[in-house]
C-alpha positions as CSV (number, residue, x, y, z in Angstrom):
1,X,109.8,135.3,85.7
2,X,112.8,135.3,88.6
3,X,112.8,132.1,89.9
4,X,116.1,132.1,92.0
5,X,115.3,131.6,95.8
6,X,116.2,134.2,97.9
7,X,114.4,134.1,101.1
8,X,116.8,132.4,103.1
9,X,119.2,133.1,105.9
10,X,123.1,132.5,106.1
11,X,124.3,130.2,108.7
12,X,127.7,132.7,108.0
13,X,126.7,135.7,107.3
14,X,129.9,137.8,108.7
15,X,132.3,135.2,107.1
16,X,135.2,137.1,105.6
17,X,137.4,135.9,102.5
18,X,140.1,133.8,103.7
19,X,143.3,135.4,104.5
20,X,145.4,132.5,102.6
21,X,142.5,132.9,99.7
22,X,143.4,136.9,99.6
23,X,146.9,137.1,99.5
24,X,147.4,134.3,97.8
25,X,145.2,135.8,94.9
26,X,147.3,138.7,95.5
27,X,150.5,136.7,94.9
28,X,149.7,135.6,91.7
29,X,148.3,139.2,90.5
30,X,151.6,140.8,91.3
31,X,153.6,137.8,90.4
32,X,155.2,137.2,94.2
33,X,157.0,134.9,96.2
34,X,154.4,132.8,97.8
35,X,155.5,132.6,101.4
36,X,152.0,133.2,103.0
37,X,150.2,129.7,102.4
38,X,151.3,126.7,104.9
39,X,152.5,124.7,101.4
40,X,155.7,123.0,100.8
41,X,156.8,124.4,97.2
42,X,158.9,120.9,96.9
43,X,158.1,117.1,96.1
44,X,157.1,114.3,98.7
45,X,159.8,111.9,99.0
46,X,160.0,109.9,96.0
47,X,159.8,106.6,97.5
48,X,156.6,107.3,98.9
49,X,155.1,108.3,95.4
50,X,156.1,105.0,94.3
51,X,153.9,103.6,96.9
52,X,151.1,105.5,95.9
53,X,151.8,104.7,92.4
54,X,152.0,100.6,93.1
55,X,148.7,101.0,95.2
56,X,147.0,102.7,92.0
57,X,148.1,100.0,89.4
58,X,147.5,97.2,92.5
59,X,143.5,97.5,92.2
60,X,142.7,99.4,95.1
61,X,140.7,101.9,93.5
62,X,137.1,101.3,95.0
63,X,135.8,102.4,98.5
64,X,138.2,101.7,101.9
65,X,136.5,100.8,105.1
66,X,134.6,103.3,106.2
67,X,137.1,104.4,109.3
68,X,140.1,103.6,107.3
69,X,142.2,100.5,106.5
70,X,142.9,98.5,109.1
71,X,146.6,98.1,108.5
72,X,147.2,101.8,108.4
73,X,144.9,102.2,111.3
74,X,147.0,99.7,113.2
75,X,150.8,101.3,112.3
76,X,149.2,104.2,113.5
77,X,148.1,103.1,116.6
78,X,151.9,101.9,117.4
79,X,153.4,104.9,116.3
80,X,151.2,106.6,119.4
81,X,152.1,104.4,121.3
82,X,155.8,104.5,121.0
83,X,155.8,108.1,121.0
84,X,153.1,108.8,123.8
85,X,152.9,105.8,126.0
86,X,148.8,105.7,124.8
87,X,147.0,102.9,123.5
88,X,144.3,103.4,120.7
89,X,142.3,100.6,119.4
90,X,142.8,100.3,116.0
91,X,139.7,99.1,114.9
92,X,137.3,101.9,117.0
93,X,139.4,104.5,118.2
94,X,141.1,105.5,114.8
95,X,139.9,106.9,112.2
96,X,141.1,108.0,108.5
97,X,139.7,111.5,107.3
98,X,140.0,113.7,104.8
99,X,143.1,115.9,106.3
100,X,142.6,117.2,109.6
101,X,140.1,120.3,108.7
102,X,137.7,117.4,108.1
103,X,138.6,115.9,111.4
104,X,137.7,119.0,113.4
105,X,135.0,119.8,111.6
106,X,133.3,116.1,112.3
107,X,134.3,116.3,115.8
108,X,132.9,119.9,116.2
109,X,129.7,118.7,114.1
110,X,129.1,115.7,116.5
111,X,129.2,117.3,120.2
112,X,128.2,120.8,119.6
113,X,124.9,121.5,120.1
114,X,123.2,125.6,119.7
115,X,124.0,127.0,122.6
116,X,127.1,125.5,123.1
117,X,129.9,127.7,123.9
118,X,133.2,126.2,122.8
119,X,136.4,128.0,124.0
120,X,139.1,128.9,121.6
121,X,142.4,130.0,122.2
122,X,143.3,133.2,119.7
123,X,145.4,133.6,117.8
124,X,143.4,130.3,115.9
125,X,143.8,128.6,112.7
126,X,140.5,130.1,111.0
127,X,138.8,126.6,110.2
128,X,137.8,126.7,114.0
129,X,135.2,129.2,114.5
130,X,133.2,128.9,111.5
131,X,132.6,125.0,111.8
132,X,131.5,126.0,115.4
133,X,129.0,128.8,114.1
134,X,127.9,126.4,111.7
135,X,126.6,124.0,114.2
136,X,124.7,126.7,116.5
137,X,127.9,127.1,119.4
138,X,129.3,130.6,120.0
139,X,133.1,130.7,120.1
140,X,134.4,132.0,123.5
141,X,137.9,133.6,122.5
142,X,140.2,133.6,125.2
143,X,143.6,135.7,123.5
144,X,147.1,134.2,124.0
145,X,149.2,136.9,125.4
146,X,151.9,139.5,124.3
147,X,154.0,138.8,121.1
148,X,155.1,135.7,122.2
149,X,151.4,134.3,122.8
150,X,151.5,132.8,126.7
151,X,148.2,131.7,127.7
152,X,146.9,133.3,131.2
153,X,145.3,130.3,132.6
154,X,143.5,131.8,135.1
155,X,141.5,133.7,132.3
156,X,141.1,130.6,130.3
157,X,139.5,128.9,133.6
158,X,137.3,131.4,134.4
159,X,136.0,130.8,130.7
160,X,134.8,127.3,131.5
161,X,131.2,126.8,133.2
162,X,128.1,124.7,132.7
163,X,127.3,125.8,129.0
164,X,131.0,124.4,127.8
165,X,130.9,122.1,125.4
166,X,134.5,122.0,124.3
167,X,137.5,123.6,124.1
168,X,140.1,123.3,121.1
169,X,143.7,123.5,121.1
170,X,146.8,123.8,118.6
171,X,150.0,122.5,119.2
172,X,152.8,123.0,117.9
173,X,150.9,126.1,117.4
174,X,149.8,128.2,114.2
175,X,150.0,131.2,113.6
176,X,152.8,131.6,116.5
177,X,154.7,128.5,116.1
178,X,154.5,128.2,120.0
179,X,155.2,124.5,121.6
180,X,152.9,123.9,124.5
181,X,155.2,122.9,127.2
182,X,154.6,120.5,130.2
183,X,153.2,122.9,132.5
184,X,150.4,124.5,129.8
185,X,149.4,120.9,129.2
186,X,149.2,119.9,133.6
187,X,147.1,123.5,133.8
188,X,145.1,122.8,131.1
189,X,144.1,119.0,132.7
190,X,143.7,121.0,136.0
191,X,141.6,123.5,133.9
192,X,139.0,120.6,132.8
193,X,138.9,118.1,135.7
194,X,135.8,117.4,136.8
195,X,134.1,118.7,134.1
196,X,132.2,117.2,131.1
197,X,134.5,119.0,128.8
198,X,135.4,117.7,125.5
199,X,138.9,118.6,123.5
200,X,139.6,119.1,120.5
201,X,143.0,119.3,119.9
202,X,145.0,119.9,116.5
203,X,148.3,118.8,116.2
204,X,148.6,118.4,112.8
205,X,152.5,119.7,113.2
206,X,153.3,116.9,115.8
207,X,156.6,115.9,114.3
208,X,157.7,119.5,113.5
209,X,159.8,120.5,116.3
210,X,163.2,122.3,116.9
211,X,165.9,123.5,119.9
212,X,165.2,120.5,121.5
213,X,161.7,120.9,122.2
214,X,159.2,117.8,122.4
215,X,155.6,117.5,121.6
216,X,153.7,117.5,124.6
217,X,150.8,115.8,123.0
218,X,147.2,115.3,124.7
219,X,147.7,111.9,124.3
220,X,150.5,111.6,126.8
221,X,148.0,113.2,129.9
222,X,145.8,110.2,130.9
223,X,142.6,113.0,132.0
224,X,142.9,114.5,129.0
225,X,143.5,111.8,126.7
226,X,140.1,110.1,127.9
227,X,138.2,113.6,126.7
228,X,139.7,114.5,123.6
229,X,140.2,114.1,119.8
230,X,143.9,114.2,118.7
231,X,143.9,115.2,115.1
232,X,147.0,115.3,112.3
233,X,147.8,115.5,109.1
234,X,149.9,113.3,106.7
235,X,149.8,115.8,104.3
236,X,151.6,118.4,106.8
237,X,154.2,115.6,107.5
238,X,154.6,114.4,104.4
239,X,154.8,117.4,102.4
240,X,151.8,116.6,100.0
241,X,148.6,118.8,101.6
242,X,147.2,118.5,98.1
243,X,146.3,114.5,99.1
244,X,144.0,116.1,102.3
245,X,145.0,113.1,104.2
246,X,144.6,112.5,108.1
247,X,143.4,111.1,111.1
248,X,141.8,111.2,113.9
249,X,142.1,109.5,117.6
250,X,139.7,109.6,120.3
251,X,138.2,106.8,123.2
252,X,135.4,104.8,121.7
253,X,133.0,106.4,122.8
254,X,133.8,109.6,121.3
255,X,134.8,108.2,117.8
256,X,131.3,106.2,118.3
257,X,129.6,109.3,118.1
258,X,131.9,110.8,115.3
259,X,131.7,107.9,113.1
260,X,128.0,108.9,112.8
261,X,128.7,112.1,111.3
262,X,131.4,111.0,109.0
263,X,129.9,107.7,107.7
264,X,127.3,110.5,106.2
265,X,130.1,113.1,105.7
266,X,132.9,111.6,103.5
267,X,132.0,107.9,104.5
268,X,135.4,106.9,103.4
269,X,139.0,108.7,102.3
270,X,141.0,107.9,99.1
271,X,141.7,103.9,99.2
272,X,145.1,103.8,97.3
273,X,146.8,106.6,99.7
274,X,146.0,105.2,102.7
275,X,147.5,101.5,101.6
276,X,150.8,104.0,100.6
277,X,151.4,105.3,104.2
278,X,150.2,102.1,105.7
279,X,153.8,100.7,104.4
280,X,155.9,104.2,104.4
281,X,155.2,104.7,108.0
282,X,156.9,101.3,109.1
283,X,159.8,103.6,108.8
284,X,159.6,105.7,111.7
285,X,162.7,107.9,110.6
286,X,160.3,109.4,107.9
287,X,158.5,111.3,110.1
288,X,161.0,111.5,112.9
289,X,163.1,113.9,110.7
290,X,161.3,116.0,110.2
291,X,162.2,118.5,113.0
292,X,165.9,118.5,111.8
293,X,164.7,118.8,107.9
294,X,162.9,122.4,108.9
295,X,164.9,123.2,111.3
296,X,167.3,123.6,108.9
297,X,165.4,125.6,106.6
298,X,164.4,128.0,109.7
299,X,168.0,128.6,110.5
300,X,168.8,129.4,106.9
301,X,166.1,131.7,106.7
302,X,166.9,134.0,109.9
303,X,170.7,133.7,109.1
304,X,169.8,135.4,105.9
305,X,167.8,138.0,107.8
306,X,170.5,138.6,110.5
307,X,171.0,142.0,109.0
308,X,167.2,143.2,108.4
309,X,165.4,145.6,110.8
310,X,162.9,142.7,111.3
311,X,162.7,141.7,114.7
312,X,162.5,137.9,115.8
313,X,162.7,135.0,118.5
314,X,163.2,131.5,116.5
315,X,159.8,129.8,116.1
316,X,160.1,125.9,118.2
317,X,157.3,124.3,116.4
318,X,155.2,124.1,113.0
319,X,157.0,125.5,109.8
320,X,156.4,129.1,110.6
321,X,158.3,131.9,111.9
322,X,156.9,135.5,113.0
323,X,158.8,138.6,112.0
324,X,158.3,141.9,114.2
325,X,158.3,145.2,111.6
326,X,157.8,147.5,114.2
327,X,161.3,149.2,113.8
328,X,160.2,149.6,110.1
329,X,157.2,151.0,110.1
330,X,153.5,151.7,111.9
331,X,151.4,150.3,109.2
332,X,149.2,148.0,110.5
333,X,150.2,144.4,109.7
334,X,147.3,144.1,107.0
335,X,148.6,147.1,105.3
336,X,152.1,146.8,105.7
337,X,151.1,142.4,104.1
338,X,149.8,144.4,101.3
339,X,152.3,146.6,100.3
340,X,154.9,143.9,101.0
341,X,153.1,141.7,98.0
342,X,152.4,145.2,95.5
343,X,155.3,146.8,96.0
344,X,157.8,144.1,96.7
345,X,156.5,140.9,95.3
346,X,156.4,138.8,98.4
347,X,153.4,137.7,99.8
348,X,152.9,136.9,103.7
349,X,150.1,136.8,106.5
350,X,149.1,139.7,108.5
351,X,149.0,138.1,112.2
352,X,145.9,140.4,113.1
353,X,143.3,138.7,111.4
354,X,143.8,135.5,113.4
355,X,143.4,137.6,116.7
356,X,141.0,138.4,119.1
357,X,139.6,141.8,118.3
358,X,142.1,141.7,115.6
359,X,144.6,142.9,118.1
360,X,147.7,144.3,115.8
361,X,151.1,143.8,117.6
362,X,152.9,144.6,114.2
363,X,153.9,140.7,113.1
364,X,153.8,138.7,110.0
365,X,154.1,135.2,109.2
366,X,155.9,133.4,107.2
367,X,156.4,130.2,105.4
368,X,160.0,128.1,105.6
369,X,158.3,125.3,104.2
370,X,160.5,126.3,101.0
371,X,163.3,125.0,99.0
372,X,166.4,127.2,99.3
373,X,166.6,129.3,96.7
374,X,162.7,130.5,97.3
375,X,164.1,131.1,100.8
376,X,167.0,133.0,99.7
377,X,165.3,134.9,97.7
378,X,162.5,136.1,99.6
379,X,165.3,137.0,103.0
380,X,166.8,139.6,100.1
381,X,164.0,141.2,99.9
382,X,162.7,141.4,103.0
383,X,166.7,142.3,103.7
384,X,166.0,145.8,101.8
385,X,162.9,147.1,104.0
């Protein structure tokens, strides 16, 4: 007798496989340079596995408070501070979670009602949607525009009404590696003043910066900061997104109501690794160079393609970089991604699939979170196409 259940109904019943999970199955088929996943092939700095190490062999092994240690909670709190000019309570307007996927997906979970609509802007990391549809909202996609990804704010506005809910934001920006400048951050506080609004907004590549660009981070905007949710990621900063470390910032009584969700959630993230960064990030200058460190590796890897028929404008944020093969050929992007990894061994990520309608300007992305030689490696053969 058949007694597996099968009258039930998918909360996501469209969801595709993952590009990253695709080509990154691909890579390892063909045997290809990995360049598509947002993964540092190198080691976090040794001095901060020794911290990790110490806190393992120091007894702090059993459950953490449930929003984090307070010590790390607190150096966090200063580091905003310094950076931003804003002032988080450490003991209910921080919290620890498990990376920053977790983050948004608790935030999403705790505010989003069915019905909801929650406005993202596309090209989007592709965590966003689904935790949306998972909790009953309906994405409204408002598309970033041309090949360099402005945002028409005048469209975005007219997206916002009574059945908003929330609106999420990534910057320094992935796919695009777009920096939200001044003036996007003043329209988008225009864009949700007297509303009941709630952002979400991921800027889990804060520290990553180049060309002399800053971080314009919600936290700096008084309007905004008192409706949003600033989410990061240690292991993004750190190089170690293996440890699914991060945190989350919001006004009390928006972490109030997210504390609810994650008490039940996770409850609590890894003790030892939070008592690690609590010390490592007294140094500021660990996290501060990071925007020389990869701009660095950028530089190295569009000096190598100088001579490629790959088209380009130097990505200002996140550790990405977008490469134009329209003078190569007419593929479209997810075609030309998969003969790029068969054919070539080097796997990337069609930009397509993270737009709206799946809009196909003829880009990839890349990953120059890599040591040098992968780098190298990878620039001679995309030198050759």
């Amino acid at each position: 007798m058949d007694t597996s259940i099968k009258d039930f109904t998918s909360k996501l019943p469209q969801l595709p496989t993952s590009i990253f999970t695709k080509m990154t199955q691909l890579a390892k088929q063909y045997d290809a340079i990995n360049i598509s996943q947002g993964f540092p092939n190198f080691e976090p700095d040794p001095v901060l596995l020794e911290l990790v190490s110490k806190a393992l062999k120091s007894g702090h092994n059993q459950y953490a408070p449930m929003g984090g240690i307070y010590s790390l909670r607190e150096i966090i709190s200063e580091k905003i501070k310094n950076l931003y000019g804003k002032s988080y309570d450490p003991s209910s307007e921080i919290t620890i979670t498990v990376g920053a996927t977790q983050a948004i997906y608790t935030a999403i979970s705790a505010f989003v009602w069915p019905g909801d609509e929650v406005v993202v802007l596309k090209p989007a990391y592709d965590c966003y949607e689904p935790s949306i549809m998972a909790n009953g909202g309906k994405p409204i996609l408002v598309q970033m525009t041309g090949k360099d990804y402005k945002i028409d704010w005048e469209e975005f506005k007219n997206h916002i009404n009574d059945k908003t809910r929330m609106v999420i934001i990534n910057t320094p920006h992935n796919p695009s590696g777009k920096v939200f400048s001044k003036e996007d951050m003043v329209q988008l506080q225009n864009c949700l003043k007297n509303t009941n609004v709630i952002l979400l907004s991921d800027e889990v590549y804060e520290h990553i910066v180049f060309d002399g660009f800053a971080h314009e981070s919600v936290s700096k905007y008084p309007d905004l900061a008192s409706r949003s949710f600033v989410c990061a990621s240690f292991g993004k900063t750190f190089h170690a997104t293996g440890w699914k470390m991060g945190y989350c910032a919001a006004p009390f009584e928006l972490m109030k109501e997210f504390l609810k969700i994650h008490e039940f959630n996770v409850f609590c993230v890894n003790h030892p690794f939070q008592k690690a960064l609590a010390t490592y990030l007294k140094t500021p200058e660990h996290y501060l160079s990071l925007g020389g460190f990869y701009q660095e590796k950028r530089d190295l890897l569009l000096n190598a393609l100088g001579n490629s028929r790959f088209r380009f404008t130097p990505s200002n944020g996140t550790y990405f970089q977008l490469l134009d093969y329209s003078a190569i050929s007419e593929e479209s992007d997810t075609s030309f991604a998969e003969r790029l990894v068969k054919e070539h061994h080097l796997a990337c990520i069609p930009i397509s699939v993270f737009n709206k309608d799946q809009i196909d300007h003829k880009q990839i992305r890349v990953c120059f979170a890599k040591t040098e030689e992968t780098l190298l490696r990878a620039s001679e053969i995309l030198c050759i196409m």
